[in-house]
C-alpha positions as CSV (number, residue, x, y, z in Angstrom):
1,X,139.3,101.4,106.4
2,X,140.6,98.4,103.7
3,X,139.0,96.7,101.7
4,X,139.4,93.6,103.8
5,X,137.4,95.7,107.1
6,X,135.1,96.8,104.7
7,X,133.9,93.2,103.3
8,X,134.5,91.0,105.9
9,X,130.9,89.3,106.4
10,X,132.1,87.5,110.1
11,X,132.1,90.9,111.9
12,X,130.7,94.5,111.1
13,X,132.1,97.4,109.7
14,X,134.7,99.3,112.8
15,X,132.1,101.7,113.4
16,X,130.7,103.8,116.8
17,X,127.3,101.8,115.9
18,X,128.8,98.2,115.8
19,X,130.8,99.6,119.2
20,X,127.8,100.5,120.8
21,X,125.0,97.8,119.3
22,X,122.6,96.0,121.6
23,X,124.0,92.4,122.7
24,X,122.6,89.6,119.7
25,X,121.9,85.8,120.1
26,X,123.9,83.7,118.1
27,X,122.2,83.1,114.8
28,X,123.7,79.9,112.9
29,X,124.3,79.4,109.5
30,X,121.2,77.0,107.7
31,X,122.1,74.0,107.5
32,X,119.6,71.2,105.7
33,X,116.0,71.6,104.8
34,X,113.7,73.9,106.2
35,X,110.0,74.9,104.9
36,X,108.3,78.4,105.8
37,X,105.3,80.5,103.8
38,X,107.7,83.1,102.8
39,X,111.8,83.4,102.4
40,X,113.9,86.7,103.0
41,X,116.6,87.2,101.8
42,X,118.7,90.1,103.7
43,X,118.2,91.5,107.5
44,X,118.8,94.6,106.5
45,X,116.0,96.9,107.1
46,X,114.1,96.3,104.0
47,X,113.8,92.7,104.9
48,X,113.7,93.2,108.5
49,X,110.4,95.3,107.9
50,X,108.9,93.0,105.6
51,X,109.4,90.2,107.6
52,X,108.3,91.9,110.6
53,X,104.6,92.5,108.8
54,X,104.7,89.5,108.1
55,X,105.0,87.6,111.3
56,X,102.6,90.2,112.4
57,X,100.4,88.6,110.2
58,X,100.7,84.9,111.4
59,X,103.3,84.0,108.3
60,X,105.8,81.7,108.8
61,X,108.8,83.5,107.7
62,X,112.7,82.5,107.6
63,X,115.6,85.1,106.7
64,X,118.6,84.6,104.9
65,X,121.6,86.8,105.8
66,X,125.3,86.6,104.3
67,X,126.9,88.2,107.4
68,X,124.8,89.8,110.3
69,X,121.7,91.8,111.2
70,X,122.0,95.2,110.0
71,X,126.0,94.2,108.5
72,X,125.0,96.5,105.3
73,X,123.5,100.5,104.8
74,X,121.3,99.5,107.5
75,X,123.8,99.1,110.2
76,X,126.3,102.3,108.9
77,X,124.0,105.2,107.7
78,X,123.6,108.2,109.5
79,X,121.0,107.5,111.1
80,X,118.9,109.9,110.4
81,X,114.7,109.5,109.7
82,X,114.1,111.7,106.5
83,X,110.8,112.0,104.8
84,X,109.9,111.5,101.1
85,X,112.1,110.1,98.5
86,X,115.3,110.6,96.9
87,X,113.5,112.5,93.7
88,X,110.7,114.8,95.5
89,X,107.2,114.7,94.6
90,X,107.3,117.4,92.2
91,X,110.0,115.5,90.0
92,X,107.5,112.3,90.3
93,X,104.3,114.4,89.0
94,X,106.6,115.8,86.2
95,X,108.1,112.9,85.1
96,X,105.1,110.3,85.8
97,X,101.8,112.1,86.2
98,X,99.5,113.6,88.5
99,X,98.3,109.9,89.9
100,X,101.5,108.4,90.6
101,X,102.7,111.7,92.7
102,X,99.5,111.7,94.6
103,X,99.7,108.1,95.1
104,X,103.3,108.2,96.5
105,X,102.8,111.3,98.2
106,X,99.8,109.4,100.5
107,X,103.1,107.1,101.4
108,X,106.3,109.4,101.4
109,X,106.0,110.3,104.6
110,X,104.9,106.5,106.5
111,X,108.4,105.1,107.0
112,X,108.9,107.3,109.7
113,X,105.3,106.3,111.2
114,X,106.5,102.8,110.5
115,X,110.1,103.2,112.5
116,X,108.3,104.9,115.8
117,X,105.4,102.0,115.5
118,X,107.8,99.2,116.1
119,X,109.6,101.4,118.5
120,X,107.0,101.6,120.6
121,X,105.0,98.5,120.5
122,X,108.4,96.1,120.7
123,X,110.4,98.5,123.0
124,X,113.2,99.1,121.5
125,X,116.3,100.8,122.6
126,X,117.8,102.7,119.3
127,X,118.3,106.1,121.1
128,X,115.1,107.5,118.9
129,X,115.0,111.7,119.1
130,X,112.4,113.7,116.9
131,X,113.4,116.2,114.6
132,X,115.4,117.2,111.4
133,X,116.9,120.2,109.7
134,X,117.4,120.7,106.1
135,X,120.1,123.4,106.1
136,X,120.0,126.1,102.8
137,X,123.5,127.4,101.9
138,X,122.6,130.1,99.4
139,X,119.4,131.6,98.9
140,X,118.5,129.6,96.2
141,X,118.2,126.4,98.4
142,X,116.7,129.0,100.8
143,X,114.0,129.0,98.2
144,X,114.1,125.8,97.7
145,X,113.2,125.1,101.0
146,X,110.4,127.5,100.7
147,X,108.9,125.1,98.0
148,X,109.7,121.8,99.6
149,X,107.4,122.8,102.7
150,X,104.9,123.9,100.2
151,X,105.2,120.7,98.1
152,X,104.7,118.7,101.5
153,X,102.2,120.3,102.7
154,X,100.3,120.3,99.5
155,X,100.5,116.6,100.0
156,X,98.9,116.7,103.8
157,X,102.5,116.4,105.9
158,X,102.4,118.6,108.9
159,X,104.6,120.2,111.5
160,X,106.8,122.0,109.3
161,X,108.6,125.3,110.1
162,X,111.2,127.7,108.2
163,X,114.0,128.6,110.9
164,X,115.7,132.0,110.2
165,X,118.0,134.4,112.3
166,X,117.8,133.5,115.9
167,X,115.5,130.7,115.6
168,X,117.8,128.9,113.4
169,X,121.0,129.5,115.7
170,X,119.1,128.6,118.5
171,X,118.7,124.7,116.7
172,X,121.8,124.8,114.5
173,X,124.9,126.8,115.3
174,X,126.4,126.8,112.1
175,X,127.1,130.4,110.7
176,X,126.9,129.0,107.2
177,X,123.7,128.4,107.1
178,X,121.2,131.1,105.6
179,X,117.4,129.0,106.7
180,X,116.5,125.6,107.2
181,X,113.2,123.5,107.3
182,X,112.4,121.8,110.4
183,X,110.4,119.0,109.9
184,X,109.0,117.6,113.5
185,X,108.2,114.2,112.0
186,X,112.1,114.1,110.7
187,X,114.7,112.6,113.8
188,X,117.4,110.0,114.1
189,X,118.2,106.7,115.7
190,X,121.2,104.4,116.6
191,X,120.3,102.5,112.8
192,X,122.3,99.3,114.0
193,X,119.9,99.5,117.6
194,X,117.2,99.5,115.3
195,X,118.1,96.8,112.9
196,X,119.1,94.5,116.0
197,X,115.9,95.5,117.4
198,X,113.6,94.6,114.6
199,X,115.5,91.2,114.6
200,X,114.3,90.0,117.9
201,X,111.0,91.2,117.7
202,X,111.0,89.1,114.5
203,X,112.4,86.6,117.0
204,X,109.8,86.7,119.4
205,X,106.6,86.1,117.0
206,X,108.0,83.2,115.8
207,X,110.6,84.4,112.8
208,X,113.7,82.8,112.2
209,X,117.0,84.4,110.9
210,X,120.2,82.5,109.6
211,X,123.0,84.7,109.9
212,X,126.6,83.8,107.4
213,X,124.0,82.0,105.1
214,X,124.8,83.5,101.3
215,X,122.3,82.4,99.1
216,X,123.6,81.1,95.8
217,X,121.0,80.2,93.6
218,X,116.7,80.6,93.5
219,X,115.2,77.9,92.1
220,X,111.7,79.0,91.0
221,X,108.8,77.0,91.0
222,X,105.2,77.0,93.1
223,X,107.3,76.3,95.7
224,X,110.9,78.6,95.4
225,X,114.2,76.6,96.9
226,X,116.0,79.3,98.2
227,X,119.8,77.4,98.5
228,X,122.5,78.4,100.8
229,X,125.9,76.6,100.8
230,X,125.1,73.9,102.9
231,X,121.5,74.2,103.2
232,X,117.4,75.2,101.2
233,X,114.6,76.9,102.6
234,X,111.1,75.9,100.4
235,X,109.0,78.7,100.5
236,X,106.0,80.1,98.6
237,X,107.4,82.9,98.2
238,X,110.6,85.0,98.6
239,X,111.5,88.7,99.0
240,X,114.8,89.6,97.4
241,X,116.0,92.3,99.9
242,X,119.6,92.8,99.3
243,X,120.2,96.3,97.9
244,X,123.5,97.6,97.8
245,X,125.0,94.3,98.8
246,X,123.2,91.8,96.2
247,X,126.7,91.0,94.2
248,X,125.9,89.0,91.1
249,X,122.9,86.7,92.9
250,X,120.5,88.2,90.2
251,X,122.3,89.8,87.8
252,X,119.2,91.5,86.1
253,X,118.8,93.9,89.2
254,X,122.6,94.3,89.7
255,X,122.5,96.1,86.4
256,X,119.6,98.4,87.2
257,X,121.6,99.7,89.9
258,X,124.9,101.1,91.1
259,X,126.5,101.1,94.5
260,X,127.6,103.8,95.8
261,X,130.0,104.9,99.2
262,X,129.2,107.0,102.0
263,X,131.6,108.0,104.7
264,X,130.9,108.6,108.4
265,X,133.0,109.7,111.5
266,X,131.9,109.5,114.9
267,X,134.4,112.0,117.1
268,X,135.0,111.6,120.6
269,X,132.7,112.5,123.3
270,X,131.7,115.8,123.6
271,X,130.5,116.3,127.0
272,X,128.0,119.9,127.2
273,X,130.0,121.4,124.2
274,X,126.8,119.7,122.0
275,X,124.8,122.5,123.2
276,X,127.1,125.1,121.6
277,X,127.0,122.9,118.2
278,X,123.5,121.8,117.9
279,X,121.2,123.1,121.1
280,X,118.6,121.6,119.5
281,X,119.6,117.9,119.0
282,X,117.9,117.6,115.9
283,X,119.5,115.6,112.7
284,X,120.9,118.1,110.1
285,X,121.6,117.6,106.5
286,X,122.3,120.5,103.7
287,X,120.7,120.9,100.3
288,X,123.7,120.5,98.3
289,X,123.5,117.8,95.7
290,X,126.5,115.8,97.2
291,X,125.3,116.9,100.7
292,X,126.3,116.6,104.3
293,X,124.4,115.1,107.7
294,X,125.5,115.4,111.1
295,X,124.0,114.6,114.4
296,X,124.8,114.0,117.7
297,X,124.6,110.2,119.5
298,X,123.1,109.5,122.7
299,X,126.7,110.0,124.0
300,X,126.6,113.5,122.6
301,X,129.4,112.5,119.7
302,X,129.0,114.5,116.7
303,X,128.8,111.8,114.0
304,X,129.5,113.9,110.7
305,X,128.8,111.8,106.9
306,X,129.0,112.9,104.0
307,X,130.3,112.1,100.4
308,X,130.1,109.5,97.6
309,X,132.4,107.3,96.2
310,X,131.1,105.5,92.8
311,X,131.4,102.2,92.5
312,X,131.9,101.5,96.5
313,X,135.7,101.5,96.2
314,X,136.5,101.9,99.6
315,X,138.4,105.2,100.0
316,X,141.7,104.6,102.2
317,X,141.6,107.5,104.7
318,X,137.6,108.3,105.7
319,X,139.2,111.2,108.2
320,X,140.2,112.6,105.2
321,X,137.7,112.9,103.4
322,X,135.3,114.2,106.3
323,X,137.2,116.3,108.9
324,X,137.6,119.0,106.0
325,X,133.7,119.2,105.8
326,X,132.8,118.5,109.7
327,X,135.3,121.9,110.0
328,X,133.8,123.7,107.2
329,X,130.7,123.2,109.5
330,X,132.1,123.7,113.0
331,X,135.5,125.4,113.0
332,X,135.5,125.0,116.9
333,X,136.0,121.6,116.5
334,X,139.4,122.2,115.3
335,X,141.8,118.9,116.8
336,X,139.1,117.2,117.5
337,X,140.0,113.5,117.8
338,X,138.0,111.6,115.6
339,X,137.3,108.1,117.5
340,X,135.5,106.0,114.6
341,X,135.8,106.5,110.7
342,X,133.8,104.1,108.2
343,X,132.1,103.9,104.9
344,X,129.1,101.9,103.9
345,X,127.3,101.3,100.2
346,X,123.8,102.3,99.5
347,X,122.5,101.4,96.3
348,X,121.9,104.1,93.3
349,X,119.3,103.6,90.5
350,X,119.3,105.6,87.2
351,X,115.9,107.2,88.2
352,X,117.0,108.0,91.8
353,X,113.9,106.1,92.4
354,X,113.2,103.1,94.2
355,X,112.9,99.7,92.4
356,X,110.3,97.8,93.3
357,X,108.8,94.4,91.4
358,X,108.7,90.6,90.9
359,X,111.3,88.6,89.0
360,X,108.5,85.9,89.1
361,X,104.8,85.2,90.2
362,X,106.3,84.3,93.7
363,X,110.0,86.0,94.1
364,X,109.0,89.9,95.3
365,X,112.1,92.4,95.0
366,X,112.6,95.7,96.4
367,X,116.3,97.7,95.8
368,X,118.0,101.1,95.1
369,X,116.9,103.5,97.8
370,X,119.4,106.3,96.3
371,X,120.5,107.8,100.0
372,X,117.1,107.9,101.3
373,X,116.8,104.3,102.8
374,X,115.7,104.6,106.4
375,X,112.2,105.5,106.3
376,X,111.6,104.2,102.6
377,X,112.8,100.3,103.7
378,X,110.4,100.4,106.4
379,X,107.4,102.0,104.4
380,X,108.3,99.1,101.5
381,X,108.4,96.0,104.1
382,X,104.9,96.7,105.1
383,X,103.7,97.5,100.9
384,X,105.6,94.1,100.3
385,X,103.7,92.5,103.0
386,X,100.1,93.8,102.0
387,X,101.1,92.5,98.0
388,X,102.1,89.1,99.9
389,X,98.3,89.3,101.7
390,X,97.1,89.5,98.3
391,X,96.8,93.5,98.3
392,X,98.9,94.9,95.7
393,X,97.1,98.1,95.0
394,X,100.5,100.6,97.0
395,X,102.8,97.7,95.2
396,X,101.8,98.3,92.1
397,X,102.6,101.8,92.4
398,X,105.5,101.2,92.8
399,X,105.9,98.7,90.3
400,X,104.8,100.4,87.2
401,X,107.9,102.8,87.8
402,X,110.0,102.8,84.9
403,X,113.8,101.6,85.6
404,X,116.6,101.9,83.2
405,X,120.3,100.3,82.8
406,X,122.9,102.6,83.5
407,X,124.4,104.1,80.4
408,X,127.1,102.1,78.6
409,X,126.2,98.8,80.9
410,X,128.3,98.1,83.7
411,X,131.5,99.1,82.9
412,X,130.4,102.9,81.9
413,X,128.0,103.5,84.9
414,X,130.8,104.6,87.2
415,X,132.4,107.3,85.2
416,X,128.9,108.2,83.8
417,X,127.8,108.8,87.3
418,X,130.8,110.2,88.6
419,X,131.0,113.2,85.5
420,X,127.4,114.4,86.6
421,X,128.0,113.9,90.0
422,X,131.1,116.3,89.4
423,X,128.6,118.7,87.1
424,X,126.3,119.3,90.1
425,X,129.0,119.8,93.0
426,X,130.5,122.3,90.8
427,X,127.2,123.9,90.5
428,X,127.1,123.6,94.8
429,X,130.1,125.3,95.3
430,X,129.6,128.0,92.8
431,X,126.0,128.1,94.0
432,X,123.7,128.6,90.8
């Protein structure tokens, strides 16, 4: 995919998801003055969520969105629901104390709660399936699986299971895998169904999203003007929700954070084979530090992601980056025609934690999911909602993490990245 597929704001990304989205209203660009109690800015799921809790709330809110619903991480990723954070809680309690792990471990595993809650109670159609599968490689992730489901249980999430021998073929029939932890709670969705979704339930309490309406400048003040090219919501507060896709509309958070590609492929249709690939339908992803995920859609395609380009260039051939590992996984698959290949950004902080704070009394900001955005956006938009309500007690958790620039600024943080990155797929392959 070029550069030019992979930025153009009027239409989405060539993927299987934009193929297969649910049909959307049109949405026009703001134009002229509008007033609402709070202004968010990015439908994307972080804003989508916090809007959502808001309108659930009686708030009137308006959204702000340079291309479409779900154009951004939210409408490529894998789509797969995956507990916890991108540093587990035993990093968090090492690095920031026994009350900030227990804290964040009463929330790392809500996002998931969150997703099914609006599933059910606004009906929507995003082909959910419970499940996932964290596949070990060596026996050292073996063990580290061991430990995870330890960790997690330690923190009160249930319905976990290590899958060996038959067990495991019997959910994943992949020969290179040694164990893997089920977690029941885990499971995937057709993200862009979701995003769309979330939009018209926003819809249909009352919220209303401008689609193609960049925002180019926050004027602060008791009353924020949020301006647009050719138009200004007034708002008593705003929610900067932009992530991976913010550009330089607040260059203080741009340089917090990096962002980083992802590739997936979607192949063709795969008819009953699915059940000689994964009989279980669960999501899969391996515990290598650049790792693969793989699951199959509603139309049983095998949709196989899977590594990271620094600095979201664009790579020019996605199949060739990703049929190499989708055969590593499946060599049955051999010729398989691939029928969908694209690459989305997600946005990578220093910490590999979340970012979360205010660039002003009334201008809320959350960013920098580091790969693990699907449940954590929606667990955020209802923590930015309570702060909004005036309870900021789970906010300020998040809050009083500590965030760093990337080394050397903006220019270094590529190749920084990139060399360790290198450092700890070496250390995959050779497994130690």
């Amino acid at each position: 995919m070029g550069q030019s597929a992979a930025h153009d704001a009027t239409r989405h990304a060539p993927s299987y998801y934009a193929a297969s989205g649910l049909p959307q209203p049109p949405r026009p660009a703001l134009r002229g003055t509008v007033r609402a109690d709070v202004c968010v800015i990015g439908a994307g799921y972080t804003g989508l969520s916090t809007a959502l809790h808001l309108a659930e709330a009686g708030f009137k809110v308006v959204v702000l969105e340079a291309a479409k619903v779900g154009w951004g991480a939210s409408g490529r990723n894998g789509g797969q629901i995956v507990n916890s954070y991108s540093r587990d809680l035993d990093v968090i309690e090492a690095r920031h104390g026994t009350d900030t792990a227990r804290a964040l471990g009463q929330m790392a595993f809500e996002g998931g709660r969150v997703i099914r809650d609006f599933v059910s109670r606004y009906q929507i159609d995003c082909d959910l399936k419970d499940g996932g599968l964290f596949a070990a490689l060596t026996t050292k992730q073996a063990r580290h699986l061991e430990a995870q489901k330890a960790l997690w249980e330690r923190h009160g999430h249930r319905g976990l299971s290590i899958l060996e021998g038959s067990e495991l073929q019997s959910a994943v029939k992949a020969t290179r895998y040694c164990s893997a932890l089920l977690d029941r709670s885990g499971g995937h969705i057709h993200p862009l169904k979701l995003a769309q979704g979330e939009a018209a339930a926003l819809e249909s309490l009352g919220g209303v999203i401008h689609e193609h309406s960049s925002v180019v400048k926050i004027e602060r003040g008791a009353t924020a003007r949020v301006r647009t090219a050719e138009g200004e919501v007034q708002a008593g507060t705003v929610v900067v929700a932009c992530n991976a896709y913010i550009g330089g509309m607040e260059p203080r958070l741009a340089a917090r954070s990096m962002p980083c590609g992802t590739q997936v492929v979607a192949t063709e249709p795969l008819g009953e084979r699915w059940r000689e690939l994964i009989p279980s339908d669960y999501c899969v992803e391996d515990c290598n530090y650049l790792l693969d995920y793989f699951r199959f859609s509603a139309d049983k395609r095998l949709l196989y992601g899977g590594g990271v380009i620094y600095g979201a260039r664009d790579p020019a051939h996605v199949e060739a980056i990703i049929r190499p590992k989708l055969l590593k996984t499946f060599p049955q698959l051999q010729g398989v025609k691939l029928d969908y290949a694209w690459t989305g950004n997600f946005l990578l902080t220093l910490s590999r934690l979340p970012e979360v704070g205010r660039l002003d009394r009334n201008i809320y900001f959350s960013q920098g999911c580091s790969g693990h955005g699907v449940t954590y956006t929606h667990l955020i938009g209802r923590v930015l909602g309570e702060a909004i309500r005036g309870q900021t007690e789970r906010f300020d958790v998040f809050a009083g993490l500590p965030h760093y620039p990337f080394p050397g600024g903006r220019l270094f943080r590529v190749p920084f990245t990139a060399l360790g990155a290198w450092y700890y797929s070496l250390r995959d392959q050779l497994g130690v």
